[in-house]
Structures are given as structure tokens and as C-alpha cells.
C-alpha positions, 0 to 999 in steps of 0.5 A: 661378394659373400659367403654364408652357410647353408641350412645343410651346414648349420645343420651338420654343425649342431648334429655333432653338437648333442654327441660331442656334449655327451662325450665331454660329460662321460669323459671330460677328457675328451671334451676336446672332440666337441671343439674338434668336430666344429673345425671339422665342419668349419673345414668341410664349409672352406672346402665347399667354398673352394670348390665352388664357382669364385663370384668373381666369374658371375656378371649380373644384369637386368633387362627391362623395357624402356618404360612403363605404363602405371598399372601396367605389368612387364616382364624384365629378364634377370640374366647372371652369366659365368666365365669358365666352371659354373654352377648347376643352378642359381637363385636369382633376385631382384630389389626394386623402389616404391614406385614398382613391386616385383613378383616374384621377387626371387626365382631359381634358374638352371645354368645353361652354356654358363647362363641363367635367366629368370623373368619377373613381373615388374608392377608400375603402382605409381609414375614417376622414376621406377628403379631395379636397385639390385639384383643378387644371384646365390648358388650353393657349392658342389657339398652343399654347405655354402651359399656363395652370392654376387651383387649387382647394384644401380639396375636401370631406371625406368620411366613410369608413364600413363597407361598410354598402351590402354588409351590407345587399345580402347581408342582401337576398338571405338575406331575399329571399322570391322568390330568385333561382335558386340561392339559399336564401333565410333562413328560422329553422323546421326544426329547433329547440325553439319552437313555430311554426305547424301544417302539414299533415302531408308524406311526409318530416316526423317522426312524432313532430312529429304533434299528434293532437288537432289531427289528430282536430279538422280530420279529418287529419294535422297536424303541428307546425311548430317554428323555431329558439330565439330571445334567444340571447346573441350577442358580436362580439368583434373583435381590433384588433390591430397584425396586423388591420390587414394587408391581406386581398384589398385591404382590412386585415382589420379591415375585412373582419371589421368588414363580417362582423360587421355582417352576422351582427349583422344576421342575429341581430338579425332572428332575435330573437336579442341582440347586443354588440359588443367590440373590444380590442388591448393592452386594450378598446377598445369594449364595448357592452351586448347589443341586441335588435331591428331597431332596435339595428343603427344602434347596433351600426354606429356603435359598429363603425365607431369602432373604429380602426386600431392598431398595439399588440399584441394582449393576449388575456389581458386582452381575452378575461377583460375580455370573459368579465367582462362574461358573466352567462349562456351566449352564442355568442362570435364572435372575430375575430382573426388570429395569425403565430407560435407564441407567440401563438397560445399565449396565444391558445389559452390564454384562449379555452380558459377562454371556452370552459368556459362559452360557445360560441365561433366562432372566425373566422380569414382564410384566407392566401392570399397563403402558399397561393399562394406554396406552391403556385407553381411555383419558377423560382429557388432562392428561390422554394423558400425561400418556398415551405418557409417558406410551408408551415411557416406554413400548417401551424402555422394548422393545427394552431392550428385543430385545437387549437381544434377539439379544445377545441370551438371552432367554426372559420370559416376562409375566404377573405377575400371569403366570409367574411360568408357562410360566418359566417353558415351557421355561425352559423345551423348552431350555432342549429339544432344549438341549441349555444347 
């Protein structure tokens, strides 16, 4: 419980401060009025103390759901409920960790039936453990001239997850049967090497794909339908490096290479394809066995979201050859990573060359935007030319890492940080097709 002046209070207080100085100095006899009129005010505050609601009687909580996915917003409801006489209206507030931002992170709420509700935004900016710390309700007495204020501290801890919630609407709509206008909805037949089903037989479709025995039973032309292969090895290797955890649009990159992942597990895991999960920096952090089924993605999620926030430097020598170790057969490795200089995009370079030997590798790196926007900038000062060159001379050594790698036969997904799920995943399904694998 505390109790403090309000503005109305302090203001009172030295509006009788100029008179009774003026009075001490006319008549220095009385310059006890001065000491008079601050008892007075101190009085009218004690008053208003007494009168107001004791915050003994306000019971405060905080109601949050059970967890949240980073990048996420969610509503949580601040509720202060008082027992007998309450106040007309009270300011609620909300403290929160690192890991979340509230906004806004104060609200005033009419009391109603002795209780006040206010809904903030809680923003998940990283996972991990996100915590209300506090939650504090204010309310003025009836004249106005006190706050009174009651504490309620150790709010609920709410686990900060993947955005599970947006894998699975972009999973929705690639797997949609009615899609909506413009979309394309997933499907694995066209081109391929397994047998699907026999159709009959379209202007457009191959001659070659014509089973004439069939044809001669049903008295018509009929023509195999084929789908693309399926028990593909696929690995989602994941830099977690010191450089992942900048942000990208928002969020740090890892997250956003995290919620790509997820999906294209999602997706492979559908297509009967299997999937693993590995995560390294200076050296492997988490390493899984391959997966198949539906049922394998709550493990798959799990083992993503355990993958932590680390500010090492990442050892591509030893992660790409702990990753290439564990390989018995061809696979589509699919590499998250991010680099900022020559040196290390060398040694990148240098061991993805030695995965590609055997595996197909797709490479995923986030488009810059932050260095494109500076390039592109009109320069209103001398320094803003200086960042423009530098910003150019970094975008143009992206890409000439890229074009090494697409040289070596690298797959590149190179996109903006929003569009990355999807421009993944039509790679992915173009590398099925083309059966790159």
C-alpha cells in the first residue's frame, strides 16, 4: 500500500505558499499563517486519505493465456475487484520482463459492481520464460488530493514458444481444398517417378503418360497420373549463432528461421518425406534423429523451441562436419544461417562445399533490409553517403557469396524476413519435382 499527493494537492499546497510569504513580509507577525495554511492543506490531504477506499479492500490479478508464440501479440486482462465502497475509476498498470512489452502499459477503467477491468497487449519479443511482475492499481480520494495505490506482485509466467499459431495458418491455407481466390492450393502430383492414380486422358498432358492397356479395357484414353517421391531425407540445420539473434523485421532471425522451419517440417512431414532437426554455434547444440509421419511434428516443435539464444560465434567447421557425420544417405540439407564479413562467409563457404559433394543443400539466407534501405536513401548529409557506400559494399559481398554458392550448386532462398516460410517451402516443393534429391 502507498499513499502520495496528487497534482490537485501539490498544487494547492503552493498556491498559498506566494500569499502567505507575502503576508510574513508586510507583517512579520504573522508569518505563522505560512505554517498554518501547510497544516491545513496536509489536513485536507489526511481527510481525503480517510475518505477514500482503504487498499486494503482491492484484490489485483492479472489474466493471461497459458502461452504465447514470440511475435505474437495477446490480450491479458488487468482486473482490480474491491470488497464494500469503491472508487469511481481507477488507473491500472502492468510490469512486465525483458522477454515480453506491454502496451499500453497503463490504462484507466471505470469501476462497475466494485470492479475495473483493463486489456493490454502483451508483445512476446523473445522465448523463453515471459513474466507479469507486477501489477499496480491507483485511484484518487473523493477531493482529489490523494492517490492511494495497491501492489500485486509475482503475476503469472507465461511460456514464450514458436509461433506455432502462424505455422499452422500458412500449413492451412497450402493444404486448403476450397482455397481462396489466388491462392494455390498444395498438392504433390505432376511431375515426379511414383505412380498416383489413372485419369482420363486431357489435351495438354504427355503422350507418353498414355497406358494403352487400360485404354483398350475402358474403350478410351487413359493416361497415368504420377506424384512427386516420397521418404526424401530432409535435415533443418539451423545456425545459432552470436549473428541469428539480430533482429530481422522485429524479431531476431533465429526466430524467424525457427517459424520457417517449422513449416517446411510441417509441409515434408505431410508429404511423407523425413525430417531432423540440427542446431549448432561454436559447436552442436541439438541433433535429432529423422522423423516421419504427422505425428513426429509435436517433437519436431519441441526440439526447436529448445534452441536457445547464444552470443558465441558460429564454428561451421564443426557443425556442417558433426551434421555430415551423422548422413547415411543423400538428403536436402536445408541451412539457416546469416554471415557479416568475408572471413566468415569463407569458411562457410568452404564446408558447405564439402556437404554439397553428397547432399543437396538449400541454402536460406535473410534478405538485409535494414543495408538496402540505407543504399537506397536519398543523402541529405555527408554522412549519409558514408552509409550508403559501406551499405553498398556489404550487400555487394552477399552477393557474390551467393553467387559462389550457386556456382557449387547450392540451392539459395534469399528473402524478406516476412516471406520466408513461403518462398522456402516453393523451393522446396520445386527441388521434389525437379527430383533433385
Amino acid at each position: 500500500m502507498r499513499l502520495y499527493p496528487t497534482r490537485r494537492a501539490i498544487g494547492l499546497t503552493a498556491a498559498g505558499a506566494a500569499p502567505a510569504m507575502a503576508v510574513a513580509l508586510a507583517a512579520p507577525g504573522y508569518w505563522t499563517m505560512a505554517a498554518a495554511w501547510i497544516v491545513l492543506a496536509a489536513g485536507l490531504m489526511l481527510t481525503d486519505a480517510l475518505l477514500a477506499t482503504s487498499p486494503r479492500r482491492a484484490a489485483l490479478s492479472a489474466e493471461a493465456p497459458g502461452g504465447l508464440g514470440v511475435g505474437r501479440p495477446a490480450a491479458a486482462r488487468l482486473v482490480a475487484a474491491f470488497e464494500g465502497a469503491a472508487p469511481a475509476e481507477v488507473e491500472l498498470a502492468v510490469g512486465v520482463n525483458a522477454r515480453l512489452g506491454a502496451s499500453p502499459d497503463r490504462r484507466t477503467a471505470a469501476v462497475r459492481d466494485g470492479r475495473a477491468e483493463a486489456v493490454v497487449s502483451l508483445d512476446p519479443k523473445r522465448r523463453g520464460e515471459g513474466r507479469i511482475e507486477g501489477v499496480w492499481a491507483r485511484w484518487r480520494g473523493p477531493l482529489g488530493l490523494v492517490w492511494l495505490q495497491r501492489h500485486a506482485a509475482d503475476g503469472p509466467v507465461l511460456p514464450i514458444t514458436p509461433d506455432i499459431d502462424a505455422v499452422k495458418e500458412q500449413a492451412l491455407r497450402l493444404f486448403a481444398r476450397d482455397a481462396p481466390i489466388g491462392a494455390k492450393p498444395l498438392t504433390d502430383r505432376g511431375e515426379g517417378s511414383d505412380f498416383h492414380a489413372l485419369r482420363e486422358f486431357q489435351t495438354g498432358m504427355d503422350l507418353r503418360d498414355i497406358d494403352w492397356k487400360q485404354s483398350a479395357r475402358h474403350l478410351k484414353l487413359v493416361g497415368r497420373e504420377y506424384r512427386t517421391e516420397r521418404n526424401h531425407h530432409v535435415v533443418l540445420a539451423i545456425d545459432s549463432g552470436r549473428l541469428m539473434s539480430a533482429p530481422a523485421a522485429g524479431l531476431p532471425r533465429i526466430d524467424r528461421a525457427i517459424n520457417a522451419a517449422l513449416l517446411l517440417a510441417f509441409v515434408s512431414l505431410r508429404l511423407g518425406d523425413r525430417v531432423g532437426l540440427f542446431a549448432f554455434d561454436s559447436r552442436p547444440r541439438v541433433a535429432s534423429g529423422l522423423a516421419s509421419g504427422p505425428q513426429a511434428f509435436p517433437l519436431i516443435q519441441r526440439l526447436a523451441a529448445s534452441i536457445d539464444y547464444s552470443t558465441e560465434e558460429t564454428n561451421f567447421t564443426l557443425g556442417l562436419t558433426a551434421l555430415a557425420g551423422r548422413l547415411d544417405r543423400r538428403a536436402m540439407v536445408v541451412v539457416f544461417t546469416d554471415f557479416a564479413d568475408a572471413t566468415s562467409a569463407e569458411l562457410m563457404i568452404e564446408n558447405v562445399a564439402r556437404l554439397m559433394r553428397t547432399h543437396l543443400v538449400l541454402f536460406v539466407v535473410f534478405r538485409d533490409e535494414e543495408l538496402e534501405t540505407l543504399r537506397a536513401r536519398r543523402p541529405e548529409e555527408p554522412d549519409d553517403v558514408s552509409r550508403a557506400v559501406i551499405a553498398e559494399r556489404l550487400l555487394r559481398q552477399r552477393e557474390e557469396v551467393a553467387a559462389r554458392l550457386r556456382r557449387l550448386g547450392a540451392q539459395i532462398v534469399d528473402a524478406p524476413a516476412e516471406g520466408l516460410s513461403a518462398a522456402l517451402v516453393n523451393r522446396y516443393l520445386d527441388a521434389k519435382r525437379r527430383e533433385l534429391v
